[in-house]
C-alpha positions as CSV (number, residue, x, y, z in Angstrom):
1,X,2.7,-10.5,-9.6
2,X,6.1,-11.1,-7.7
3,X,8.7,-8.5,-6.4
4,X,9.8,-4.8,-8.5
5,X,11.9,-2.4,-8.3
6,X,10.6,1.7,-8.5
7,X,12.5,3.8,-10.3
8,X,12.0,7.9,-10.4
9,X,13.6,10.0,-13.2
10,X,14.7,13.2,-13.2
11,X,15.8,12.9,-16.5
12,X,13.5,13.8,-19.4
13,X,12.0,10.4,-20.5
14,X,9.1,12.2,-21.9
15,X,5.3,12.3,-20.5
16,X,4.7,9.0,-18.7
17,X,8.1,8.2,-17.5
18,X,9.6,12.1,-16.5
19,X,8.9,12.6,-12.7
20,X,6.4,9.7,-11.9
21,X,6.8,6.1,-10.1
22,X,7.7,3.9,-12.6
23,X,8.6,0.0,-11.7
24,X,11.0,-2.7,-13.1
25,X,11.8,-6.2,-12.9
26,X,15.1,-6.0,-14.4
27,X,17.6,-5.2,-12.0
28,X,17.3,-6.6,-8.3
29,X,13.9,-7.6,-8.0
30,X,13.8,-6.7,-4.8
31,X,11.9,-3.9,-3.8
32,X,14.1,-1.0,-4.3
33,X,14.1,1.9,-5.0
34,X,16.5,3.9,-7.6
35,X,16.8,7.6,-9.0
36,X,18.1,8.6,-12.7
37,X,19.6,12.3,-11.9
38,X,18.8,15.1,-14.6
39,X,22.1,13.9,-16.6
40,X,21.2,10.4,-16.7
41,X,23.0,8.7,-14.1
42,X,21.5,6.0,-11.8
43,X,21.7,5.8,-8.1
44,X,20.3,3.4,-5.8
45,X,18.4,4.8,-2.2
46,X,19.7,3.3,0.7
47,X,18.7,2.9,3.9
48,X,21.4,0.4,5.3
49,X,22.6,1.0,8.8
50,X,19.8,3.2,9.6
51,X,18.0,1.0,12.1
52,X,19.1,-2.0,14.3
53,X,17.2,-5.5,15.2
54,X,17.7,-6.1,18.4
55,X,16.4,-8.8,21.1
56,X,14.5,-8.1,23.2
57,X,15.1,-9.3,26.7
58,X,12.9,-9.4,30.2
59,X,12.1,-6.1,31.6
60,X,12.5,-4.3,28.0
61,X,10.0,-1.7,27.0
62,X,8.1,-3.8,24.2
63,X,9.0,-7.1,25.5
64,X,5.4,-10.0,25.3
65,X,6.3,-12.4,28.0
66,X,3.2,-14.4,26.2
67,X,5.8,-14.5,23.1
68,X,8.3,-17.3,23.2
69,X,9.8,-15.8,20.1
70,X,10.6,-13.1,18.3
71,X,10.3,-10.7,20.6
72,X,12.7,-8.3,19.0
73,X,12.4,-4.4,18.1
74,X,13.9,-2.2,15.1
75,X,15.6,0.7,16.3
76,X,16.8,4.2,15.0
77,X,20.5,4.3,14.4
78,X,20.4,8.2,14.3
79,X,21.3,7.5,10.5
80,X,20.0,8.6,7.5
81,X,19.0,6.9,4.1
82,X,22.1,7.5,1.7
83,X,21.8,7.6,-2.7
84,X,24.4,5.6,-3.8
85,X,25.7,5.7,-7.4
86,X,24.8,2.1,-9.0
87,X,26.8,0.8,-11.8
88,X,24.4,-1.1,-13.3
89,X,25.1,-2.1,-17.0
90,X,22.0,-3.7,-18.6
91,X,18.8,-3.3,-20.6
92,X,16.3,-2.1,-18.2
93,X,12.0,-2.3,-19.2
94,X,9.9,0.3,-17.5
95,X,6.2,0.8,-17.0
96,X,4.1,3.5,-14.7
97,X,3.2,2.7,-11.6
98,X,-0.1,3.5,-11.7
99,X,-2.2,3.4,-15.7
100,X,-5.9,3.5,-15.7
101,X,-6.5,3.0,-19.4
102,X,-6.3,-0.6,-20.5
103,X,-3.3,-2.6,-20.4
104,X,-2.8,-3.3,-23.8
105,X,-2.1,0.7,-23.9
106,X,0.1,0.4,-20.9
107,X,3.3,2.8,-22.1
108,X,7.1,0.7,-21.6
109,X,10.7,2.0,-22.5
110,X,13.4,-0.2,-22.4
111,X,16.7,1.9,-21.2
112,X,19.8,0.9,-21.6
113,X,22.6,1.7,-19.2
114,X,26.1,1.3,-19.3
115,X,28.1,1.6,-15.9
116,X,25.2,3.5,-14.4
117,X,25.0,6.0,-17.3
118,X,22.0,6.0,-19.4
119,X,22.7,5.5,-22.8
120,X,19.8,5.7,-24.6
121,X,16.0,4.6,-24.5
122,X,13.3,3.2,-26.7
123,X,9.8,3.3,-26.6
124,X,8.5,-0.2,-26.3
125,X,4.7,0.1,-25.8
126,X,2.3,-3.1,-27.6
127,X,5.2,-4.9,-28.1
């Protein structure tokens, strides 16, 4: 199936696409997550800088001595997971998430954004 993306809107897409997990393979591909706001605009959620991978060394809490390698440890930064405006221009597909009807009825909009901004959409579903 490869990597997504999720996207959440806000913004009134109408039944299957208003306030549910919807995902994408149109923009990064790679597992993240983005937001349209209730006036269309799309963010990205961060969570850069909000943990550290560190080596661990001999006498660390966590450190295997029966591990030659990676013995290493994320830790909290104190930092917390950011939404960042993301200027995307591009035709984007969407599907739900989840759909437990048959696939063929499996409901797709293709939105269109233009420096972040949602421009318009288009229901796409049995095409």
């Amino acid at each position: 199936m490869g990597l997504y993306d999720e996207i959440r809107s806000s913004y009134d897409l109408g039944e299957h696409f208003t306030d549910v997990e919807m995902q994408t393979k149109d923009i990064a591909c790679a597992m993240c997550r983005y937001w349209i706001s209730p006036d269309g605009c799309l963010y990205e959620m961060t969570y850069k800088e909000t943990h550290d991978f560190v080596e661990l060394k001999e006498g660390d809490e966590g450190y295997d001595d029966k591990i030659s390698l990676f013995n290493f440890k994320w830790i909290p930064t104190g930092k917390h997971g950011k939404v960042e405006p993301c200027y995307l221009t591009n035709y984007v597909d969407v599907y739900p998430a989840r759909w437990n009807q048959s696939w063929e009825s499996w409901p797709r909009l293709k939105l269109h954004f233009k420096l972040g901004k949602l421009q318009d959409y288009e229901d796409i579903t049995g095409r």
